[in-house]
matplotlib code that plots the C-alpha trace (Angstrom):
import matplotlib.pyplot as plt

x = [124.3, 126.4, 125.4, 123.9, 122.0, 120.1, 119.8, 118.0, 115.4, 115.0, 114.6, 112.0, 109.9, 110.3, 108.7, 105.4, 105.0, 105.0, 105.7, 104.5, 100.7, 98.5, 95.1, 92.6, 92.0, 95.6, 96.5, 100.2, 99.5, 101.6, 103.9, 106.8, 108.1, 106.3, 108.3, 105.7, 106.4, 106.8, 109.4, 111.2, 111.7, 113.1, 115.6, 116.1, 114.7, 112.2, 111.0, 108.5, 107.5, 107.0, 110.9, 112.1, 115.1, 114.9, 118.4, 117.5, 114.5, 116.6, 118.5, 115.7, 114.4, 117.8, 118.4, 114.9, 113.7, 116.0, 119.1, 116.4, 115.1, 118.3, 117.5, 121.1, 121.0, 117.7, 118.3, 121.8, 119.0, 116.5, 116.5, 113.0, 112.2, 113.9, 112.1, 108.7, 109.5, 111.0, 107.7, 105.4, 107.6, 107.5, 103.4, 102.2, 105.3, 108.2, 106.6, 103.9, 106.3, 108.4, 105.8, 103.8, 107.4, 108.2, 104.3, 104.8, 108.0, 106.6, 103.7, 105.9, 108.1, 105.8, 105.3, 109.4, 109.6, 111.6, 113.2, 113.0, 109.9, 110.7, 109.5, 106.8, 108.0, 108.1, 112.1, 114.3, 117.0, 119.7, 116.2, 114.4, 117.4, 118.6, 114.8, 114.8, 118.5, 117.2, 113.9, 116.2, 118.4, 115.5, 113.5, 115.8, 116.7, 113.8, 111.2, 112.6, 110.1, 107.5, 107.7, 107.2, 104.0, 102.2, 103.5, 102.5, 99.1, 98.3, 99.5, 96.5, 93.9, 95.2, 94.9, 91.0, 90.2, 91.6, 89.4, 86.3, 87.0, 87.2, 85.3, 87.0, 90.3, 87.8, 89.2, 92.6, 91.5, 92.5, 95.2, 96.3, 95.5, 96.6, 99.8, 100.2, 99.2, 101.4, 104.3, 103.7, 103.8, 106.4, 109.1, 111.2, 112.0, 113.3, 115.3, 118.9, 120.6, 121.2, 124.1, 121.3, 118.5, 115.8, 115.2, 117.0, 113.9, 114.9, 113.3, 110.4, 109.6, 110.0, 108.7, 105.3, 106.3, 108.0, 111.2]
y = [105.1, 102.2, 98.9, 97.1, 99.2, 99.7, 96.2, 95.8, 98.5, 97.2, 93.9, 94.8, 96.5, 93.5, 91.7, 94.3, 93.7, 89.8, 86.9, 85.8, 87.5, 87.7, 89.5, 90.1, 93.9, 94.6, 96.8, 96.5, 92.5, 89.8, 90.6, 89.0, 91.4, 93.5, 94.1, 94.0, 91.8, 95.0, 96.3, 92.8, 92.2, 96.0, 95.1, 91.9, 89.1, 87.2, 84.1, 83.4, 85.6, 82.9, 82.2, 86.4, 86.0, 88.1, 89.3, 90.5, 92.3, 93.9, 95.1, 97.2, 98.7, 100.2, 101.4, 102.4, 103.8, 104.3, 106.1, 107.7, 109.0, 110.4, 108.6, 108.2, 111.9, 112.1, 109.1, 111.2, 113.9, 111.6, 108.1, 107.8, 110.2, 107.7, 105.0, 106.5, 107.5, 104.2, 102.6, 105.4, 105.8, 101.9, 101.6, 104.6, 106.3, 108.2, 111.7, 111.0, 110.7, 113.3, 116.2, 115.3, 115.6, 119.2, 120.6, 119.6, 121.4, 124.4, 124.8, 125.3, 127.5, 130.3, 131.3, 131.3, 133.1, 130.4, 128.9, 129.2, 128.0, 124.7, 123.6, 121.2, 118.2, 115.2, 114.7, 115.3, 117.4, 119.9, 122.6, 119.6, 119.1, 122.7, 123.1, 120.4, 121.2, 124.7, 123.2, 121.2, 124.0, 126.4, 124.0, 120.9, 117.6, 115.8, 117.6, 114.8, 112.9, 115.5, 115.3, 111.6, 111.6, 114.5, 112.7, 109.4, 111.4, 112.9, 109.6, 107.6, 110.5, 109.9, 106.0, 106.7, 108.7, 106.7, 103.9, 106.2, 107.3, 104.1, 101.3, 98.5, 99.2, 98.9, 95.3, 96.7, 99.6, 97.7, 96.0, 99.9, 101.1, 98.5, 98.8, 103.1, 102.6, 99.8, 101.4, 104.9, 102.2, 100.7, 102.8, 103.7, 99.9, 99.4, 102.5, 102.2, 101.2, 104.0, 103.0, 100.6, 98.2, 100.6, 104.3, 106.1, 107.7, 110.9, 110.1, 108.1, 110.9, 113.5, 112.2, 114.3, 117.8, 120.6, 121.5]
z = [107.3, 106.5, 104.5, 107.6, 108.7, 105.5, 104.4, 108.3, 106.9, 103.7, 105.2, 107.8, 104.8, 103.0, 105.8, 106.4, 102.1, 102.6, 99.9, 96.8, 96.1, 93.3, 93.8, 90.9, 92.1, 92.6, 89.5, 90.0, 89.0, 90.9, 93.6, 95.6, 98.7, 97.1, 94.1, 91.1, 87.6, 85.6, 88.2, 88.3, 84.2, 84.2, 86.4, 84.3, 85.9, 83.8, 86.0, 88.0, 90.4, 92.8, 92.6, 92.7, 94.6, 98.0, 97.2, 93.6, 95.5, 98.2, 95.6, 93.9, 97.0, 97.3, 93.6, 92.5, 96.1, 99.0, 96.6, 94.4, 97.3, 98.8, 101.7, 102.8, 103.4, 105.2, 107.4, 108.7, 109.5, 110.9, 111.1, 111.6, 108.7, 106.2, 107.3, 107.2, 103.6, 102.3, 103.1, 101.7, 98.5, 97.8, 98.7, 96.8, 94.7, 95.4, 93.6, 96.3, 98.9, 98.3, 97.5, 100.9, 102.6, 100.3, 101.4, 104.6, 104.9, 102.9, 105.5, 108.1, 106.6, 107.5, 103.9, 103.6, 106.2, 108.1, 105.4, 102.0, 99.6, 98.1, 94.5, 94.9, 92.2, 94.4, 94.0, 96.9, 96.5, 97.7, 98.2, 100.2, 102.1, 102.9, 104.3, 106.7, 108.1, 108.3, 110.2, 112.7, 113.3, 114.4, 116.2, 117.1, 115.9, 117.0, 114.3, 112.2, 114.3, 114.2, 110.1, 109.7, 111.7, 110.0, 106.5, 108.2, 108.6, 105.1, 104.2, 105.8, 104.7, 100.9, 101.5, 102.9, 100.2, 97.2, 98.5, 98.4, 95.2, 93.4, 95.4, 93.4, 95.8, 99.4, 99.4, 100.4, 102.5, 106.0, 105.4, 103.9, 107.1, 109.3, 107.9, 107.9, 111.8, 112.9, 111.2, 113.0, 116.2, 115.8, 113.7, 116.8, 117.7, 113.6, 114.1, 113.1, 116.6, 118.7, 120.7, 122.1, 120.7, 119.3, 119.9, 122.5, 124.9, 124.3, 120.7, 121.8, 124.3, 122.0, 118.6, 118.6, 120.1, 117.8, 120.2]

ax = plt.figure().add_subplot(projection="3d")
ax.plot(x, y, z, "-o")
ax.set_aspect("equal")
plt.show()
C-alpha cells in the first residue's frame, strides 16, 4: 500500500473519532482525533490539546497503530481487513485487536487441522500472517472480508458488555455502537481504490460468504 492510500485511511478514521473532546466519564481524559493527552506528550507534544496538530496526529496513528500492527502486510491480504483493524486497535487496543483477529483465525483452523494453531498474545506476526495466507489460499481471497465482519462482531458484543459491566461507561454505549455498525456499512466505499472509486462488486457481493 503506498503513502496515499494510507494517509486516506488514517484520515477517514480521524474523521469517525472527531475534534477536540473532553468528557468527565471518558477515562482516556481529553481528546483531539482521538489521540489522548498521555498519547500526545509521549510523542512530544506538550500544548493544548485543543491546538494538537492534525499532522502530528496522523502521524501517531501510523507509528503507534497501523506499523505496530503490521498493517501494511494485512491490508496486501485484505484491504478491508486493515481497515477494520485500524479502527478497533485505536478504540479499544491493539492486544484487543489482534487476539480477536488470532481466535478468530484459530477457530477456523479446525483445531490446526487447516492451518497451524497460532499463540494467542494479541501481536501480529509472521504465525498471524502465515494463518491468514493459509486461510485465503484454501478458501479464497475474499475470507478477508468474511474475517472483518465476525471481528467487527465480537467487537460489538465486547463493546455491549463493557457497558454492562461498569454502568459509569452507558453514556458512550451508542455512539460505541453507532460507530462499530456504520463502519461495517460503509468499509467497502473507504476501501483503497480498486482500479475504481470504492470496492469492486465482486467484494461487496462476496464480503459475507466463506468461498
Amino acid at each position: 500500500m503506498n503513502e496515499s492510500q494510507r494517509s486516506r485511511i488514517v484520515l477517514a478514521l480521524m474523521k469517525r473519532e472527531g475534534g477536540f473532546v473532553d468528557h468527565p466519564s471518558d477515562r482516556g481524559g481529553a481528546t483531539n482525533y482521538g489521540i489522548t493527552q498521555r498519547v500526545a506528550v509521549d510523542h512530544g507534544y506538550s500544548g493544548s490539546m485543543r491546538d494538537l496538530p492534525q499532522a502530528l496526529a496522523e502521524k501517531i496513528y501510523l507509528k503507534t497503530y497501523w506499523h505496530a500492527m503490521k498493517l501494511d502486510e494485512i491490508s496486501a491480504r485484505a484491504p478491508a481487513l486493515a481497515i477494520m483493524m485500524l479502527d478497533y486497535g485505536v478504540h479499544s487496543g491493539i492486544k484487543r485487536a489482534g487476539r480477536h483477529l488470532q481466535e478468530v483465525l484459530n477457530v477456523l483452523s479446525n483445531n490446526g487441522r487447516r492451518w497451524s494453531a497460532i499463540d494467542i498474545d494479541g501481536c501480529i506476526g509472521t504465525q498471524t500472517l502465515r494463518a491468514m495466507d493459509a486461510m485465503f489460499k484454501l478458501r479464497g481471497v475474499n475470507t478477508g472480508n468474511t474475517l472483518a465482519s465476525t471481528i467487527n462482531a465480537l467487537r460489538l458484543a465486547w463493546l455491549v458488555d463493557l457497558a454492562r459491566r461498569d454502568v459509569s461507561q452507558q453514556a458512550f454505549a451508542q455512539g460505541w455502537i453507532d460507530r462499530v455498525v456504520r463502519l461495517e456499512k460503509d468499509i467497502y466505499d473507504i476501501e483503497p481504490d480498486t482500479g475504481r472509486n470504492g470496492a469492486s462488486e465482486e467484494r461487496r457481493g462476496n464480503r459475507h460468504g466463506m468461498v
